[in-house]
C-alpha positions as CSV (number, residue, x, y, z in Angstrom):
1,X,45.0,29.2,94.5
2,X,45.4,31.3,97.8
3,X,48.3,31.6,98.8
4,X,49.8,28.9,101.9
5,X,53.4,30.4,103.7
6,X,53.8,27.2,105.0
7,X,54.1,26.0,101.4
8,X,57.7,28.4,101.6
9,X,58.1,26.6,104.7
10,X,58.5,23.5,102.5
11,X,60.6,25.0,99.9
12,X,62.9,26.6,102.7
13,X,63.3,23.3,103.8
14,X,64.3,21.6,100.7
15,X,66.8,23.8,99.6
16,X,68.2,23.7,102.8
17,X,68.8,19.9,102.5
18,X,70.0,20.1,99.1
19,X,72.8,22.6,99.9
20,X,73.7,20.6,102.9
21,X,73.8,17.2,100.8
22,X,76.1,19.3,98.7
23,X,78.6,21.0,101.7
24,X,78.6,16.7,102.9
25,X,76.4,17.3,105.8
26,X,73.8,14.2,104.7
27,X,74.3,11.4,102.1
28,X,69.7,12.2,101.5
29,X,70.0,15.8,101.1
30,X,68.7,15.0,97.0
31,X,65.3,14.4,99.0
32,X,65.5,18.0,98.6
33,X,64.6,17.9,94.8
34,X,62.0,14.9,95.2
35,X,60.2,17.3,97.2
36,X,60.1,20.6,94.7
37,X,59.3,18.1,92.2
38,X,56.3,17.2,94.3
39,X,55.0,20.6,95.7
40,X,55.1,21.7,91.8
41,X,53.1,18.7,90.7
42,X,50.6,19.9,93.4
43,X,50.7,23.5,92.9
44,X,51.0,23.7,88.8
45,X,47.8,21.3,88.7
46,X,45.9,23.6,91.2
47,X,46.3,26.6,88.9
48,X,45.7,24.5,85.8
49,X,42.7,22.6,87.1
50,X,40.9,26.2,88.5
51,X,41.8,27.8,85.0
52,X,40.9,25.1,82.6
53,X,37.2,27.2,82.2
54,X,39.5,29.7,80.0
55,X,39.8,29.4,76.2
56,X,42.6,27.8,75.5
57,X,44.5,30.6,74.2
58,X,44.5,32.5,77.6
59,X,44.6,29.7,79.6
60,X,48.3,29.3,78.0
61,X,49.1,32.6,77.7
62,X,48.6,33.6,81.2
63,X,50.3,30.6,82.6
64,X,53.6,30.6,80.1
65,X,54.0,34.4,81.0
66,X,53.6,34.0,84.8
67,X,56.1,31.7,84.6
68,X,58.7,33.0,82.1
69,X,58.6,36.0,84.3
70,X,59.4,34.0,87.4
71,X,62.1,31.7,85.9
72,X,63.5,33.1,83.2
73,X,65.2,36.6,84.4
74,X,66.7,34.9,87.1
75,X,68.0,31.7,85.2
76,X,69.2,33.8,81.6
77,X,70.8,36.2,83.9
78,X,73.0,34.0,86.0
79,X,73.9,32.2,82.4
80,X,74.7,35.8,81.2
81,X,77.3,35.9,84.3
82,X,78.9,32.6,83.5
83,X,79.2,34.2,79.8
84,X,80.7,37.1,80.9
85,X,82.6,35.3,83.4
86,X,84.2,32.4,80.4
87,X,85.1,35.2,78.6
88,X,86.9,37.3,80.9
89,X,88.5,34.5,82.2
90,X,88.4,31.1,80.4
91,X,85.9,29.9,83.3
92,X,84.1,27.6,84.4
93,X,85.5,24.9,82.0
94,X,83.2,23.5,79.7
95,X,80.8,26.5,79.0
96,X,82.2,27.3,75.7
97,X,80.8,23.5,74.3
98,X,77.9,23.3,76.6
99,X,75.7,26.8,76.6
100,X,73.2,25.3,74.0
101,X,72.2,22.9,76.3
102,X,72.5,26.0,79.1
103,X,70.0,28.1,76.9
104,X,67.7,25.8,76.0
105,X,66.9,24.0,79.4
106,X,68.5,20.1,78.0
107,X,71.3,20.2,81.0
108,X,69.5,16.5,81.7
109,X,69.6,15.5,78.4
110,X,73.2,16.7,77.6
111,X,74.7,14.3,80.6
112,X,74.1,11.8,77.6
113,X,76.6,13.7,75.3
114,X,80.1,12.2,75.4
115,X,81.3,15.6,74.9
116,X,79.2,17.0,78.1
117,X,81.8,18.4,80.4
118,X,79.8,18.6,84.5
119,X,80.6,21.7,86.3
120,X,79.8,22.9,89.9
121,X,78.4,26.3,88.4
122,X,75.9,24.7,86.1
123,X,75.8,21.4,86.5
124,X,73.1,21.6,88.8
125,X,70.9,23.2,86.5
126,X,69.7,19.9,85.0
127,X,66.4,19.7,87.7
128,X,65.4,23.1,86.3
129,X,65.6,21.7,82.8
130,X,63.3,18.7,84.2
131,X,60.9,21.6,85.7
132,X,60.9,23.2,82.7
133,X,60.0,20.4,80.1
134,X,57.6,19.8,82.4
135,X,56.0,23.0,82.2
136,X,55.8,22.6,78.6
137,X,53.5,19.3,78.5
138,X,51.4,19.3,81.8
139,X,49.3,22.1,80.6
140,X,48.1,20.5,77.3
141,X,47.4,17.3,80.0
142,X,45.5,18.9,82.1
143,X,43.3,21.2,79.7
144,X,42.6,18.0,77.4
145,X,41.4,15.6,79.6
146,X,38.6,15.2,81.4
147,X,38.7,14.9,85.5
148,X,38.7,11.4,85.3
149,X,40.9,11.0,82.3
150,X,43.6,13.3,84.5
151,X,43.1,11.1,87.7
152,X,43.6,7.8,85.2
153,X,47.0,9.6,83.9
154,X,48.7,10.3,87.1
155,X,47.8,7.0,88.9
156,X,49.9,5.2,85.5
157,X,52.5,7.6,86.1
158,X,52.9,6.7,89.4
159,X,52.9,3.0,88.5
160,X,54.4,2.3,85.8
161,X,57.5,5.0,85.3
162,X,59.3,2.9,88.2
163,X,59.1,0.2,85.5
164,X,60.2,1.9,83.2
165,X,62.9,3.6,85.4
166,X,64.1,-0.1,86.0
167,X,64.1,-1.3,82.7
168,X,66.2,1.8,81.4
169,X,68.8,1.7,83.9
170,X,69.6,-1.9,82.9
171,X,69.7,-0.6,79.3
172,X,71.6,2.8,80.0
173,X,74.1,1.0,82.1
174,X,74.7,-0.6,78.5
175,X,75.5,2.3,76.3
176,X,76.0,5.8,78.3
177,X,79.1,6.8,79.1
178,X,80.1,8.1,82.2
179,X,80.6,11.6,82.8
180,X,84.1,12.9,84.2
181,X,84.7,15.4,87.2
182,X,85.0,19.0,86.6
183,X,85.6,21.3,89.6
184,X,83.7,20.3,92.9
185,X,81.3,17.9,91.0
186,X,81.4,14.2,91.5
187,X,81.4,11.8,88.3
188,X,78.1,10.8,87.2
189,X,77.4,7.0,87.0
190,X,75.4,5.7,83.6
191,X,72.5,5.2,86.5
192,X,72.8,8.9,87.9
193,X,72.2,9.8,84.4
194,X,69.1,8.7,84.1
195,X,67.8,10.2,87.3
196,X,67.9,13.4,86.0
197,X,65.5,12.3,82.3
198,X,61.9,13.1,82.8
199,X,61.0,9.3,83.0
200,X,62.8,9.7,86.5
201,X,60.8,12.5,87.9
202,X,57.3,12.5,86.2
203,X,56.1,10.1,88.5
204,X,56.8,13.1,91.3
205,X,55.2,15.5,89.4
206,X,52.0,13.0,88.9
207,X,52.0,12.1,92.9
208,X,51.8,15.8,93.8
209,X,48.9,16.2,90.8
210,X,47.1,13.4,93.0
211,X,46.6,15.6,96.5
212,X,44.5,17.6,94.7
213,X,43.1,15.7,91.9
214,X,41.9,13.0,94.6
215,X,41.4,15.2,96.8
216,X,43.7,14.2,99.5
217,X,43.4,17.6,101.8
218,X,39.7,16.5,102.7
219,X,40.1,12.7,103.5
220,X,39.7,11.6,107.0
221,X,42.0,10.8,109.6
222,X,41.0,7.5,109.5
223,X,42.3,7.0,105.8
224,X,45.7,9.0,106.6
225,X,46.0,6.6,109.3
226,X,45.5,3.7,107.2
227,X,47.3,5.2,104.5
228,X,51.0,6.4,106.6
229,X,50.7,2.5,108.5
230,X,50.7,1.1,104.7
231,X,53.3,3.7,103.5
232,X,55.4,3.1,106.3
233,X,55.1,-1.1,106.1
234,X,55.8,-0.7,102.2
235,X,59.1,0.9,103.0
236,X,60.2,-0.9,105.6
237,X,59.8,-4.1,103.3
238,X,61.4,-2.9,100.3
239,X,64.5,-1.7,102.5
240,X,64.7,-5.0,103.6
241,X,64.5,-6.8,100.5
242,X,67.0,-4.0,98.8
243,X,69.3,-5.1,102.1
244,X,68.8,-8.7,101.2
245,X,69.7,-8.9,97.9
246,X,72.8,-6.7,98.6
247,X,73.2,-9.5,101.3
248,X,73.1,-7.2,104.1
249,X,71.2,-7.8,107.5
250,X,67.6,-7.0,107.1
251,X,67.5,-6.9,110.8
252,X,69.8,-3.9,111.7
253,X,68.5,-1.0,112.4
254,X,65.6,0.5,111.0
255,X,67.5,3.7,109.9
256,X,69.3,1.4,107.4
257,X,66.1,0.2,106.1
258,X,65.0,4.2,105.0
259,X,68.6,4.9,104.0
260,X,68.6,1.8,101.5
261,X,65.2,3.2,100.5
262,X,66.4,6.7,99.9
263,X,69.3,5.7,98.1
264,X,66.9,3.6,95.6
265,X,66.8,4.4,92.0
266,X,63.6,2.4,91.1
267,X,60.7,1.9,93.5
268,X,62.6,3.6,96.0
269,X,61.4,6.9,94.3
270,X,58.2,6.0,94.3
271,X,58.1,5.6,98.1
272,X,59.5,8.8,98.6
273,X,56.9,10.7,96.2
274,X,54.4,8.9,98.1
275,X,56.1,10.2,101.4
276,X,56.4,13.7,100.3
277,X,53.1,13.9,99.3
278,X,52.0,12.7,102.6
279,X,54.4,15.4,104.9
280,X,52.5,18.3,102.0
281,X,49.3,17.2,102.9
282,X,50.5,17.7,107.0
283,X,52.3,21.3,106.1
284,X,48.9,22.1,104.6
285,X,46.3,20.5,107.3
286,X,48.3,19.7,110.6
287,X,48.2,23.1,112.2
288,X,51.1,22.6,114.3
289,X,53.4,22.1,111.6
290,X,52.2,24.4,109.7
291,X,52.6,27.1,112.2
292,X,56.3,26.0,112.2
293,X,56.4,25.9,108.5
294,X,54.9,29.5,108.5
295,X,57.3,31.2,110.4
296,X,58.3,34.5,109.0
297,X,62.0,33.7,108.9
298,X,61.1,30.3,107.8
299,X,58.9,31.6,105.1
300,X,61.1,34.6,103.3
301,X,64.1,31.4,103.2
302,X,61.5,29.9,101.1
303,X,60.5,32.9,99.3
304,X,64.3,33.1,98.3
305,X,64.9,29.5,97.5
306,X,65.2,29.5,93.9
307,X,67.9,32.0,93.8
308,X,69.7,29.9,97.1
309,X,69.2,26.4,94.4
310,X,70.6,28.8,91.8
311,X,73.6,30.0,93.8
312,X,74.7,27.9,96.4
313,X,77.1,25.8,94.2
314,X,78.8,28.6,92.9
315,X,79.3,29.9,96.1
316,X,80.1,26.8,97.3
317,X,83.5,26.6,95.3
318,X,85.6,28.9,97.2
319,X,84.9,27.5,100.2
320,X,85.9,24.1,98.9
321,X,89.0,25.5,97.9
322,X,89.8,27.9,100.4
323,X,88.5,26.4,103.7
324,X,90.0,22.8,104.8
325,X,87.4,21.6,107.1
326,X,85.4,18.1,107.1
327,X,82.1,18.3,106.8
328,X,80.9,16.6,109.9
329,X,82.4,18.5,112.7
330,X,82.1,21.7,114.6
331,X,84.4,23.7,112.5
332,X,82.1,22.3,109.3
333,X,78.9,23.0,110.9
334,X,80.4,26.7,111.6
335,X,81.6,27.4,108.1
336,X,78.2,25.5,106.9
337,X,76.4,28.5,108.9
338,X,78.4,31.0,107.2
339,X,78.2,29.5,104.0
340,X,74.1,29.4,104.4
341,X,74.2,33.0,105.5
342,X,76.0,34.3,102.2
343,X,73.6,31.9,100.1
344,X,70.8,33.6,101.6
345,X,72.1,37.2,101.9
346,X,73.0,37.2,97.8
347,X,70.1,35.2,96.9
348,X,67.8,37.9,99.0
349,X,69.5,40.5,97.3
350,X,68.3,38.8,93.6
351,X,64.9,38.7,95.0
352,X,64.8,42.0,96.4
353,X,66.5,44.4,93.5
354,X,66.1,41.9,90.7
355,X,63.3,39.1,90.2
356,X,60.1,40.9,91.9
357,X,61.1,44.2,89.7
358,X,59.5,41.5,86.9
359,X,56.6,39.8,88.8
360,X,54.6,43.6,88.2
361,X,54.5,42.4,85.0
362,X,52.8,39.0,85.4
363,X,49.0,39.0,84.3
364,X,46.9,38.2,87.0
365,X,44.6,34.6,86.6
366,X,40.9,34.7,85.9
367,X,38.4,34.3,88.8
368,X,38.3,30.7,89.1
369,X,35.9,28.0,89.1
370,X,35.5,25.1,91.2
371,X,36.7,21.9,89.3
């Protein structure tokens, strides 16, 4: 796939709302997730799709090592600092129970473990573990079945993993137990839980399959049109009726209607995946926003965002502890600005002296063919 900088204009974005959900800037900021969920659903199924010609051996092999090479020295090398760290100093509590989970990319699953203990330097790991167990199953997916078996699959992902988000958080309400506060991290509810389980996300991961599957970058305006008014009247409607049954006004103001939506653990995902894949399609088609999107300064925050998701709670600790400020203020929005500018000066450093020293190694894909 050619490469698109507004596409780091995305990322740079996302990361960006997740760390300021994080400092307490936005009560939405996990948007931030949603939306890497969705771009890698578009992007991973791109490369997969314009391989699949390959024999299945190589079609594998190149893709696995690509991406060990761009996730792994990065993720087994911060791991290897909270090691070091735990045993030079007993720290960060927890570690010495919870590194098999660390290691082997289960942080979701392990929030089910009455022994897990949540952290602010790892706990945020658990969408990389999602990520990853995705990347173990999508390629099989996607080499096995036909182009309209795939299209089949991700249109009953996106429909029917709400239902069974629903029905598991009735039952996990029933039996998980909740996970306590460690450091800056808030308790997790039985409900939060779940969000972080691939039968959360996989819906994300199928709705960003769909822009290219279904060929979304070449329909008309007249369908995007048609298809934003229906998006938009969809979510309205559910905000209402999630208002409703909360007995809340449905008539306030529409913001409440998209907060209630954003806030949703069913459905409400399901909206937003849909509304993601919508603002992709705009960063890729839409030339003024993706001139924005491909701004050079805009583009190398992207570039850097793995190491900025990697780092910026860790680095978000100290100036927790050592900074009194609230959040929504001038003096927050100042120490937010100087807490984004050390994310992004030691995550650029990791890119520029540490992760590209491995992407010479990556082998480079076959000449495609068109799917």
């Amino acid at each position: 796939m050619k490469y698109q900088p507004s596409l780091d204009g995305v990322r740079a974005i996302s990361v960006l709302l997740v760390m300021a959900y994080h400092f307490g800037l936005n009560s939405w900021g996990h948007v931030g997730v949603d939306v890497f969920f969705v771009l890698s659903g578009f992007l991973i199924t791109t490369i997969l799709i314009s391989q699949r010609h390959q024999t299945l051996g190589h079609y594998l092999g190149v893709f696995y090592q690509r991406r060990a090479l761009r996730i792994f020295p990065l993720y087994y090398g911060y791991i290897l600092l909270l090691a070091a760290s735990f045993l030079l100093l007993a720290g960060p509590m927890g570690f010495d129970t919870n590194w098999p989970y660390l290691l082997t990319y289960t942080v979701n699953f392990a929030q089910l473990d009455p022994t897990w203990v949540s952290s602010a330097f790892y706990g945020h790991l658990w969408s990389l573990s999602v990520e990853e167990q995705f990347y173990l199953f999508w390629p099989f997916l996607i080499y096995f079945l036909s182009p309209k078996g795939s299209k089949a699959l991700m249109v009953a992902l996106v429909l029917f993993c709400p239902l069974i988000r629903l029905a598991s958080y009735v039952l996990l309400s029933e039996i998980a137990p909740s996970v306590d506060a460690v450091g800056s991290m808030s308790a997790l509810r039985a409900d939060e839980v779940l969000d972080n389980l691939p039968v959360s996300c996989w819906d994300a991961f199928a709705t960003g399959a769909l822009i290219h599957i279904a060929r979304l970058r070449t329909r008309s305006r007249k369908f995007w049109a048609w298809a934003t008014l229906i998006l938009g009247v969809a979510t309205v409607g559910y905000g209402a009726l999630l208002l409703s049954s909360q007995g809340l006004d449905v008539t306030c103001a529409p913001g409440e209607l998209f907060m209630a939506v954003l806030h949703d653990r069913s459905f409400g995902f399901t909206l937003r995946n849909l509304g993601i894949a919508c603002f992709l399609v705009a960063a890729l088609e839409w030339k003024p926003l993706c001139t924005v999107l491909s701004l050079p300064s805009v583009v190398l925050v992207g570039k850097i965002s793995y190491g900025m998701y990697i780092f910026h709670w860790p680095i978000l600790v100290p100036f927790r502890r050592l900074l009194n400020y609230e959040p929504v203020s001038l003096s927050g929005t100042l120490i937010f600005t100087l807490y984004s500018a050390t994310v992004i000066a030691v995550s650029y450093a990791s890119y520029r002296w540490f992760e590209t020293w491995f992407f010479r190694w990556k082998r480079p894909y076959a000449k495609t063919h068109k799917p």
